[in-house]
TINU-870803 format. One record per atom (N, C-alpha, C): residue number from 1; atom name; z, y, x. Coordinates in Angstrom, 2 decimals, always signed. Atoms other than C-alpha are relative to their C-alpha. Last residue first. Layout:
N
   nr  atom       zz       yy       xx
  NUM    CA        Z        Y        X
...
//
This chain:
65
   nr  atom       zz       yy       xx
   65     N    +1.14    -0.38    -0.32
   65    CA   -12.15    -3.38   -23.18
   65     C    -0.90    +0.21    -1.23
   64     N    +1.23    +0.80    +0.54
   64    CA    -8.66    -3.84   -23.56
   64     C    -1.19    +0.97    -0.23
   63     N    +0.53    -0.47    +0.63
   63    CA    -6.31    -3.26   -20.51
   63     C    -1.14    -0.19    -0.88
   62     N    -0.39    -1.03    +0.77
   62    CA    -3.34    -4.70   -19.35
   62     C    -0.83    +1.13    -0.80
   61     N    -0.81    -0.36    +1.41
   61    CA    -4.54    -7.68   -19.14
   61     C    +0.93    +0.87    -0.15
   60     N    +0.60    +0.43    +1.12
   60    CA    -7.23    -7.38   -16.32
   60     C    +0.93    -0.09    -1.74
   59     N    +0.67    -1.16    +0.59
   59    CA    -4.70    -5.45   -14.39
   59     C    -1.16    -0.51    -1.05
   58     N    +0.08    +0.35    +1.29
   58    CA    -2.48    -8.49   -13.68
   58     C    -0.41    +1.38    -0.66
   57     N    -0.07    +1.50    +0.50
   57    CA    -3.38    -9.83   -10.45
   57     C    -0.05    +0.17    -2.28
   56     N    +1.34    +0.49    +0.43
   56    CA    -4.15    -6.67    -9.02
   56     C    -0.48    -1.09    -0.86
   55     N    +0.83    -1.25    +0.44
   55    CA    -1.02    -4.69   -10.12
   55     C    -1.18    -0.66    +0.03
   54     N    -0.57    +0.11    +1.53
   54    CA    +1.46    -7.68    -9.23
   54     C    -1.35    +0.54    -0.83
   53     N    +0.71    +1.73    -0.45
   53    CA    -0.76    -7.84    -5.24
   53     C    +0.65    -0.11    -2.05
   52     N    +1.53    +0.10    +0.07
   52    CA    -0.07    -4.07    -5.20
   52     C    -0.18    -1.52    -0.80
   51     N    +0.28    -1.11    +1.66
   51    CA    +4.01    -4.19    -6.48
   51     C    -1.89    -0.30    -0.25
   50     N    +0.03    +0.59    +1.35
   50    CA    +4.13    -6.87    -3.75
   50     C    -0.22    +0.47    -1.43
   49     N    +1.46    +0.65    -0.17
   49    CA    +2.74    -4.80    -0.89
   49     C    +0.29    -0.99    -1.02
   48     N    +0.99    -0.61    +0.28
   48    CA    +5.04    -1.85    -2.10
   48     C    -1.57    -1.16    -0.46
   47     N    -0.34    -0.23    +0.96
   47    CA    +8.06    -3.97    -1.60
   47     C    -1.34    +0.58    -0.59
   46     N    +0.44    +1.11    +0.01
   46    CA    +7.03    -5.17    +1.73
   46     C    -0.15    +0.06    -1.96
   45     N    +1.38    +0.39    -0.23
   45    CA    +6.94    -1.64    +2.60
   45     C    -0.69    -1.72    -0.68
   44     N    +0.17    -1.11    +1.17
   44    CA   +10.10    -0.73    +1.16
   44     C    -1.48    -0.16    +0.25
   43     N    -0.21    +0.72    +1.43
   43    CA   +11.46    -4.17    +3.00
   43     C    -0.50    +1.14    -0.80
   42     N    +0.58    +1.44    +0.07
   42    CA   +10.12    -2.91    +6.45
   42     C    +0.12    -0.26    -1.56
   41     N    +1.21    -0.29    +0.05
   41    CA   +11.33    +0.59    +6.09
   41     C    -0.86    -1.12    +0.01
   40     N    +0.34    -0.89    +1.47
   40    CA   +14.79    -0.73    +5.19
   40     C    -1.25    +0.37    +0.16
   39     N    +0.21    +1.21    +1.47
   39    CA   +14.75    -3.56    +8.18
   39     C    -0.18    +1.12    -1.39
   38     N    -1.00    +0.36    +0.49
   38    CA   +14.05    -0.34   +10.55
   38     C    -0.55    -1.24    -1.04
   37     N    -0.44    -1.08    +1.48
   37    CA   +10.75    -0.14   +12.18
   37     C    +1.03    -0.97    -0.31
   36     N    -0.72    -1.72    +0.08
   36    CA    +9.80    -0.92   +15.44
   36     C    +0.24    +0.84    -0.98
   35     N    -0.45    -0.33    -1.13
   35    CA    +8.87    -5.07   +15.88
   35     C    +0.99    +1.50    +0.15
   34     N    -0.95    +0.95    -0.20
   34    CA    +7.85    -5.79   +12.54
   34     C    +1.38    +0.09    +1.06
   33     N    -1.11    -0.30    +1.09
   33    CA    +6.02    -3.08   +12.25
   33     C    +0.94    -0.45    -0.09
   32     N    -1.09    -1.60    -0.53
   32    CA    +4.54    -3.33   +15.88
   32     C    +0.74    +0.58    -1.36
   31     N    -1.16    +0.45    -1.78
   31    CA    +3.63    -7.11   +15.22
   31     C    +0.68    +0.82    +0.14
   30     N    -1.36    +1.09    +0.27
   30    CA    +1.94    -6.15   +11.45
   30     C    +1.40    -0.07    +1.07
   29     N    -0.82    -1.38    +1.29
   29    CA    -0.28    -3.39   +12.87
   29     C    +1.23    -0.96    -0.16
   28     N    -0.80    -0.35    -1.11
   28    CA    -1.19    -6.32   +15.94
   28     C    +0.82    +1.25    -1.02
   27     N    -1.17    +0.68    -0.57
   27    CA    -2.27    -8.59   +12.97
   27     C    +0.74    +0.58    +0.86
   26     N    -1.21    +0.13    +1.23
   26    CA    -3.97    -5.83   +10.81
   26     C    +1.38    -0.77    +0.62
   25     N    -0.40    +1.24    -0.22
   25    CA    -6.67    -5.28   +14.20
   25     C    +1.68    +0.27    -1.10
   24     N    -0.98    -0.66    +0.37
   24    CA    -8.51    -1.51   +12.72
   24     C    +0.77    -1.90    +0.48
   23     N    -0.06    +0.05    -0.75
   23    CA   -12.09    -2.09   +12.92
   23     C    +1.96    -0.19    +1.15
   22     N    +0.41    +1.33    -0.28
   22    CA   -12.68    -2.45    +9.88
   22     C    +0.32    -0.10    +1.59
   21     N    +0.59    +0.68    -1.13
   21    CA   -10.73    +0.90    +9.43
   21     C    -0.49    -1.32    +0.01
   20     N    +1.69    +0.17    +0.16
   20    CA   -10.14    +1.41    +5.90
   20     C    -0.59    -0.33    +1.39
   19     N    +0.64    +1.69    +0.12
   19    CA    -6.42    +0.70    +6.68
   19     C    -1.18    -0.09    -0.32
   18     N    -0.61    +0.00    -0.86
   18    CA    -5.13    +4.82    +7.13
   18     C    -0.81    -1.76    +0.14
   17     N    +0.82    -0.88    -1.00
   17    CA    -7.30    +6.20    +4.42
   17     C    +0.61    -0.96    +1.60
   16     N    +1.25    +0.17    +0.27
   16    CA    -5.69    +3.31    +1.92
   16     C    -0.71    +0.33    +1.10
   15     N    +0.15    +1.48    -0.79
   15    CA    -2.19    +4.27    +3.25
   15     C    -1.06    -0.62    -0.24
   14     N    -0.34    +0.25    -1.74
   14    CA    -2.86    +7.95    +2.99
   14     C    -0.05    -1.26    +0.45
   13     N    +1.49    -1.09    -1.01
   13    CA    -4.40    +7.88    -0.30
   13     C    -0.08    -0.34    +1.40
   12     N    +1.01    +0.95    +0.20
   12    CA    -1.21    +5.56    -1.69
   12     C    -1.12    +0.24    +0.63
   11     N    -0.53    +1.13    -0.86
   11    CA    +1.29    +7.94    -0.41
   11     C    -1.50    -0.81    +0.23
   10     N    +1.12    -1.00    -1.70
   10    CA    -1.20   +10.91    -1.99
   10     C    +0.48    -1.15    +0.92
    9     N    +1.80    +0.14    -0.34
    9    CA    -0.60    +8.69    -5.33
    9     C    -0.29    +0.38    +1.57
    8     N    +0.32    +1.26    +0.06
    8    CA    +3.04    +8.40    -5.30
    8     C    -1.52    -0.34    +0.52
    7     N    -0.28    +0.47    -1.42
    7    CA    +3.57   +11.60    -4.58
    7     C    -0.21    -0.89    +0.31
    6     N    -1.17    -0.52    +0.36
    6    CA    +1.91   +13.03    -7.95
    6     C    +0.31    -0.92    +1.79
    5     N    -0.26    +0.97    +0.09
    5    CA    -1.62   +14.17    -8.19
    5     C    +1.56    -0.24    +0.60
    4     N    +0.03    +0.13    -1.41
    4    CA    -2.63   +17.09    -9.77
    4     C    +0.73    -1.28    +0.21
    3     N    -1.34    +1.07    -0.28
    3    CA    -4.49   +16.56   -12.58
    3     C    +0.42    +0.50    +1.54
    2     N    -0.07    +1.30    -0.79
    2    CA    -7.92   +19.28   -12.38
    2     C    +1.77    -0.68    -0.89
    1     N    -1.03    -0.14    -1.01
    1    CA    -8.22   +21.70   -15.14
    1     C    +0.28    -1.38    +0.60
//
């Protein structure tokens, strides 16, 4: 029986699916976030992109091989 996955994850899916573009200019994404989203959707975002950057940094020790 599959897992299903929990909200967190499909978030994650979506914003993954959504930035795979190479093609995709990050700096003008940035400008119009900056620019048209509330300060709370900004800081829950910024929040997210620090949780990642925690997660990559310290996934080697959390698990032994």
């Amino acid at each position: 029986m599959a897992r299903r996955m929990s909200n967190e994850e499909k978030v994650a899916h979506t914003i993954a699916k959504l930035l795979d573009s190479l093609s995709l200019n990050l700096d003008e994404v940035g400008k119009y976030l900056a620019r048209f989203l509330p300060n709370t959707i900004y800081n829950r975002l910024m929040i997210i992109a620090e949780a990642a950057e925690w997660e990559k940094e310290n996934a080697d020790e959390q698990y032994d091989y």
